[in-house]
C-alpha positions as CSV (number, residue, x, y, z in Angstrom):
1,X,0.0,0.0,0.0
2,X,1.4,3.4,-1.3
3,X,1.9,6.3,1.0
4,X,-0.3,8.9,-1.3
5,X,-3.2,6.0,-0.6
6,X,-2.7,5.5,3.3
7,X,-2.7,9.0,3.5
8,X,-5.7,9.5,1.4
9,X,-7.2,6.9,4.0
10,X,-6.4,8.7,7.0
11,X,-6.4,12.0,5.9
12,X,-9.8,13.3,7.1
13,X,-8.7,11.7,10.6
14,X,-5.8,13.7,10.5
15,X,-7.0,17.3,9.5
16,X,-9.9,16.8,11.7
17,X,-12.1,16.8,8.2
18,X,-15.6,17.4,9.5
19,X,-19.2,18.9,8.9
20,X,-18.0,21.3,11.3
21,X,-15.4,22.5,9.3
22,X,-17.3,22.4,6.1
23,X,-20.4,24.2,7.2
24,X,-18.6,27.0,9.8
25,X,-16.2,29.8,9.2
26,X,-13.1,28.8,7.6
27,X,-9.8,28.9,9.4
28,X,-7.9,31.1,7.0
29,X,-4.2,32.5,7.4
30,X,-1.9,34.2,5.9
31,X,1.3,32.5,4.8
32,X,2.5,34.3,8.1
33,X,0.2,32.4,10.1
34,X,-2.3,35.2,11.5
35,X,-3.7,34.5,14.3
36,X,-7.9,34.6,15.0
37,X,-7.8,37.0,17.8
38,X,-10.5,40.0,18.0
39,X,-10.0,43.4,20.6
40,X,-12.2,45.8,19.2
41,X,-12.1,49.4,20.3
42,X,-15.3,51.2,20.6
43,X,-16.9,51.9,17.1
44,X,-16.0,55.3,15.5
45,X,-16.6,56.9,12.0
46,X,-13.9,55.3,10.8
47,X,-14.0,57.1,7.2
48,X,-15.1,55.8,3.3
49,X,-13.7,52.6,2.7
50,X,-12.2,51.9,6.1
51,X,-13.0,48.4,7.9
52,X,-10.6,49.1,10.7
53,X,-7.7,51.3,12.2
54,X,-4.7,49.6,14.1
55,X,-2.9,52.6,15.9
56,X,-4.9,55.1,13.1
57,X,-3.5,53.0,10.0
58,X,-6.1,52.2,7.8
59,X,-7.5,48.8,6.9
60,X,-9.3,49.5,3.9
61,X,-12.2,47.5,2.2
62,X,-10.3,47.3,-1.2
63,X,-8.0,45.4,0.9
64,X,-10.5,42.7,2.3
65,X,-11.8,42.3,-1.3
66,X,-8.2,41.7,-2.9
67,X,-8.4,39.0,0.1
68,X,-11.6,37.6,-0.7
69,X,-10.2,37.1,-4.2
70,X,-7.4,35.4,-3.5
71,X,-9.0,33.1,-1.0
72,X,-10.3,31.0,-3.7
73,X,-13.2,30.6,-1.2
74,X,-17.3,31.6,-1.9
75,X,-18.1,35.1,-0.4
76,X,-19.2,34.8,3.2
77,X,-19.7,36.9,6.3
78,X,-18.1,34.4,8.0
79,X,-15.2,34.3,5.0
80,X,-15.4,38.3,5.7
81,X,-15.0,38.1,9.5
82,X,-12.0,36.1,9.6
83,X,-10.4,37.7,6.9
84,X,-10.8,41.0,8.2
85,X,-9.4,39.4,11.5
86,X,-6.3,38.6,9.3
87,X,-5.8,41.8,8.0
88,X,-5.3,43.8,11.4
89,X,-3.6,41.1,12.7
90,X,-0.7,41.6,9.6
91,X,-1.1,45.5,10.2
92,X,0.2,44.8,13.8
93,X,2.7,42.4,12.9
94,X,3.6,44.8,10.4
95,X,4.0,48.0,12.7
96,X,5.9,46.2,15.5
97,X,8.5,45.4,13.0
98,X,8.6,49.0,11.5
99,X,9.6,50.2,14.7
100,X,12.5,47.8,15.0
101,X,14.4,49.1,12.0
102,X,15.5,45.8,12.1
103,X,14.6,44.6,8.6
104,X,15.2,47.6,5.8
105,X,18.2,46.7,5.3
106,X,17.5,42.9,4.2
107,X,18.0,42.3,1.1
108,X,14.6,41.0,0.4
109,X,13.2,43.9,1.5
110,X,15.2,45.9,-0.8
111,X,14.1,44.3,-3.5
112,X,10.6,44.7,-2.9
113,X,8.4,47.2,-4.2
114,X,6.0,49.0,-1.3
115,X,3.4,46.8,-0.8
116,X,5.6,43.6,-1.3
117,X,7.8,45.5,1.0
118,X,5.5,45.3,4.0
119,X,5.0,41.9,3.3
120,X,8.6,40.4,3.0
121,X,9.3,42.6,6.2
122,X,6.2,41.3,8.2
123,X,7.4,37.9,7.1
124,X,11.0,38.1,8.7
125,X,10.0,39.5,11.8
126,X,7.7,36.1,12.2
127,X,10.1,34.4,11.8
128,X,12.2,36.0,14.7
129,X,9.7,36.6,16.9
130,X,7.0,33.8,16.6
131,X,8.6,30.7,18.3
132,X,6.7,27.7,18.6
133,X,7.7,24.9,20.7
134,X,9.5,21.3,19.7
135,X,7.2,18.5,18.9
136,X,8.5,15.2,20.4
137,X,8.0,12.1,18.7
138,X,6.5,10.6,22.0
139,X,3.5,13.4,21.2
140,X,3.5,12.9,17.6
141,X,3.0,8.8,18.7
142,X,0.5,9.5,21.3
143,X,-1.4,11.0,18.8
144,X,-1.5,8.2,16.2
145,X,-2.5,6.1,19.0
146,X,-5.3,8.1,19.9
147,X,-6.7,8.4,16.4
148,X,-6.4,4.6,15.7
149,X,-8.4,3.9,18.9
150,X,-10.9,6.6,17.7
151,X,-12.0,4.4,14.5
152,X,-14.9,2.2,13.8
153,X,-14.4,-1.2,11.8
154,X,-16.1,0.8,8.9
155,X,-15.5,4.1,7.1
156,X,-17.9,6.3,5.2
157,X,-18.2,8.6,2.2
158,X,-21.2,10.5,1.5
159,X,-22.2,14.3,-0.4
160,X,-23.9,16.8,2.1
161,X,-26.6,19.9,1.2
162,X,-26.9,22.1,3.8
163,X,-30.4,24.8,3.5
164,X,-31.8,27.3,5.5
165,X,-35.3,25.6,6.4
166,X,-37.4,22.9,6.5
167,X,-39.4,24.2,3.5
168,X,-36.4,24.3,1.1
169,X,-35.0,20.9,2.6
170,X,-38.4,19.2,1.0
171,X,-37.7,20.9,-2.2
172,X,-34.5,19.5,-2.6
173,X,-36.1,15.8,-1.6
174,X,-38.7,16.3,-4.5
175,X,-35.9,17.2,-7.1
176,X,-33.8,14.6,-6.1
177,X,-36.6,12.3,-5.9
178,X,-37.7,13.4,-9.3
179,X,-33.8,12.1,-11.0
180,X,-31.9,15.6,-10.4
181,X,-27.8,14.8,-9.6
182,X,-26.9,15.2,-6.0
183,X,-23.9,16.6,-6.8
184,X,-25.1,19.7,-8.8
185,X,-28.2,20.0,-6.7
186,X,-25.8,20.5,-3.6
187,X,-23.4,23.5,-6.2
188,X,-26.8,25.1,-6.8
189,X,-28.8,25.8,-3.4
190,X,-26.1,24.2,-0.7
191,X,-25.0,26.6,2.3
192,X,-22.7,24.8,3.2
193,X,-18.6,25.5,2.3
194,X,-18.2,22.4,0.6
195,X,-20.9,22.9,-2.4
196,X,-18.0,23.7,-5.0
197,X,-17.2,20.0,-4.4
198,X,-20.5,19.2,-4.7
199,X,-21.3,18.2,-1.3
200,X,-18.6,15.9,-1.0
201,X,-17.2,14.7,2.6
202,X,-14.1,13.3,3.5
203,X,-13.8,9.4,4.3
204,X,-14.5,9.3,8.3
205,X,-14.5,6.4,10.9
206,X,-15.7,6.1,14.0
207,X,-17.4,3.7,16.4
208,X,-21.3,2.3,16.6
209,X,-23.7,3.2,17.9
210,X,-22.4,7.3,17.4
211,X,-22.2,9.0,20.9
212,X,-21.9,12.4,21.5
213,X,-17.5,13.2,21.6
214,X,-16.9,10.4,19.7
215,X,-17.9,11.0,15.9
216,X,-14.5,12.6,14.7
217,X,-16.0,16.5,15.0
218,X,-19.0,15.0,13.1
219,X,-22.4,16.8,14.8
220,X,-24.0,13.7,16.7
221,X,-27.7,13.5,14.3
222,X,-25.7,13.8,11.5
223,X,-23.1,10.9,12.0
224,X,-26.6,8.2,13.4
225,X,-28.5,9.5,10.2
226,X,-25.2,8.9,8.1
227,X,-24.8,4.8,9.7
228,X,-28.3,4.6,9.4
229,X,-28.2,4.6,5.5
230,X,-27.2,1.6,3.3
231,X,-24.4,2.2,0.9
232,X,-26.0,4.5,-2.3
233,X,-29.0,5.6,0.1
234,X,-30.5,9.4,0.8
235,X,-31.6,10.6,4.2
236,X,-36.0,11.1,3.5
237,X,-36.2,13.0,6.1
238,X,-33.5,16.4,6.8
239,X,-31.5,16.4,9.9
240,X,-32.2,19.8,11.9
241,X,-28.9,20.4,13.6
242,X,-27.8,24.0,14.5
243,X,-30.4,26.2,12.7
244,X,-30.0,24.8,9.5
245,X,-31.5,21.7,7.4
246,X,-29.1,18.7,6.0
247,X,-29.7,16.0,3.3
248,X,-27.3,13.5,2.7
249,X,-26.4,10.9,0.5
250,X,-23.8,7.9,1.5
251,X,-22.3,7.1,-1.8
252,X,-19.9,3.8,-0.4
253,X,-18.7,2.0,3.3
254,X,-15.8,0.3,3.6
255,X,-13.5,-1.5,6.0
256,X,-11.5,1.1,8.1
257,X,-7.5,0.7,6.5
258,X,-5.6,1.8,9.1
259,X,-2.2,2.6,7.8
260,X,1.5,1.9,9.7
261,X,2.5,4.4,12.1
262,X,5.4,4.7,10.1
263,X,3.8,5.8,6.7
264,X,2.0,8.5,8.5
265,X,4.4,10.0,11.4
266,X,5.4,12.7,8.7
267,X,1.9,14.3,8.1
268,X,0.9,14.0,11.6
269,X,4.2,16.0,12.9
270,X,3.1,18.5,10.2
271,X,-0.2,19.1,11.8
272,X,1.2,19.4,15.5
273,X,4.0,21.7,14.0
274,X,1.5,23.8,12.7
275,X,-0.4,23.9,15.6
276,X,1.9,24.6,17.5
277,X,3.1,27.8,15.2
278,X,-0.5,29.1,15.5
279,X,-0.5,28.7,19.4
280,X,2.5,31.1,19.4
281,X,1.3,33.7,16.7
282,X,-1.9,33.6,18.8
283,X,0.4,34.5,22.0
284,X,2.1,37.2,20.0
285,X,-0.7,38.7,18.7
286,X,-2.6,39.1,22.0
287,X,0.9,41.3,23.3
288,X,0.4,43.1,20.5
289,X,-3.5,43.8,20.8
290,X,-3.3,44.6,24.6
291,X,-0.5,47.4,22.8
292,X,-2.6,48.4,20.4
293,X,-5.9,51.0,19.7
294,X,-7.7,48.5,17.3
295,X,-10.9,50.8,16.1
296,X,-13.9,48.3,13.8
């Protein structure tokens, strides 16, 4: 068994690939890893085209559009939110390294025009002030352990649409009912963050009978509806979880393959590496915010 396969296997284990994730706010960074954190000053008439002021700079709208665009990801508020999050947290990261004087001399900075300026100098002063801490290969083992023990003797993989109400759930029943493809029904009137794939979920395991903890970050009616379904079966009747209306179709099951420790150990000290860079940037940023006058 190839590595690219085992770690198609396990991947949705690993990234913690859920309906949570695919019908909530995206986590989205910068390539500087900016960290989620909000302190909002009172509100103010913060001017035309102004989202925000970080110590009176402006972060401007045409700014969280250019970010939008680049995201690759449909326009949300909840895309808008984090984004927008992202942006002042750059603008502190960028001001606390202005004041160093530490970094115009660089040669990448020199090379840079304005804009890509800001950027190559935010960038080096991450990387000499953001310092996350080692990951062991006793964690990165403990870990693998605890996601092997977390998995059913079956996996599942199955399309999801996501609606508003009960009303448009039985609309999408009747066209599907009536032949339309699940898959282009879901890119059509889905809410949910994975529509552009139409619907599709990550392979998941976990054990039977579902209980609430214990369904890999998979919202409890969703994962009994989704092992209540034979292979190629839809759900008849929506599953009301959070405010919002789910229909979903289980395309196969299989036998959970669990790959060797060793064919995985890489990806797996990726994912605590990285969290372990964002639990820093968060630290970082929160200095910087009890620093700053953030107006929104």
């Amino acid at each position: 068994m190839s590595y690219a396969t085992t770690y198609r296997q396990l991947q949705p284990l690993l990234v913690a690939c859920s309906l949570a994730a695919a019908v909530a706010a995206p986590a989205v960074y910068a390539q500087t890893a900016a960290a989620p954190v909000t302190v909002t000053a009172p509100a103010s008439n913060l001017g035309p085209g102004v989202i925000a002021k970080v110590n009176n700079v402006a972060v401007t709208d045409a700014q969280l559009q250019r970010a939008i665009q680049q995201s690759g990801l449909p326009d949300s508020p909840n895309l808008r939110a984090a984004l927008k999050n992202q942006l002042v947290s750059r603008e502190l990261f960028r001001q606390d390294a202005e004041k160093t004087h530490a970094y115009d001399s660089r040669p990448e900075v020199k090379q840079a025009m304005q804009e890509a300026k800001d950027a190559a100098i935010t960038q080096l002063y991450l990387r000499d002030i953001i310092k996350p801490a080692p990951v062991t290969e006793q964690q990165v083992r403990a870990q693998f352990d605890s996601i092997v023990a977390s998995l059913g003797d079956k996996e599942y993989k199955s399309r999801l649409i996501q609606v508003a109400d009960a009303a448009a759930a039985a609309d999408v029943l009747a066209k599907l009912k009536a032949g339309a493809h699940f898959a282009q029904l879901a890119q059509q009137v889905s809410l949910a963050q994975n529509k552009v794939r139409g619907g599709d979920l990550d392979w998941i395991s976990f054990k039977t009978p579902a209980q609430e903890g214990h369904t890999q970050n998979l919202p409890l009616p969703i994962a009994q509806a989704l092992t209540a379904l034979p292979a190629g079966g839809l759900t008849l009747t929506p599953v009301n979880w959070n405010n919002a209306y789910f229909i979903l179709k289980l395309e196969q099951v299989r036998p959970t393959l669990v790959p060797q420790y060793d064919e995985v150990k890489a990806v797996l000290r990726q994912q605590q590496e990285a969290a372990a860079l964002e639990k820093a940037t968060v630290a970082v940023v929160s200095n910087l915010v009890k620093q700053a006058k953030i107006e929104q």
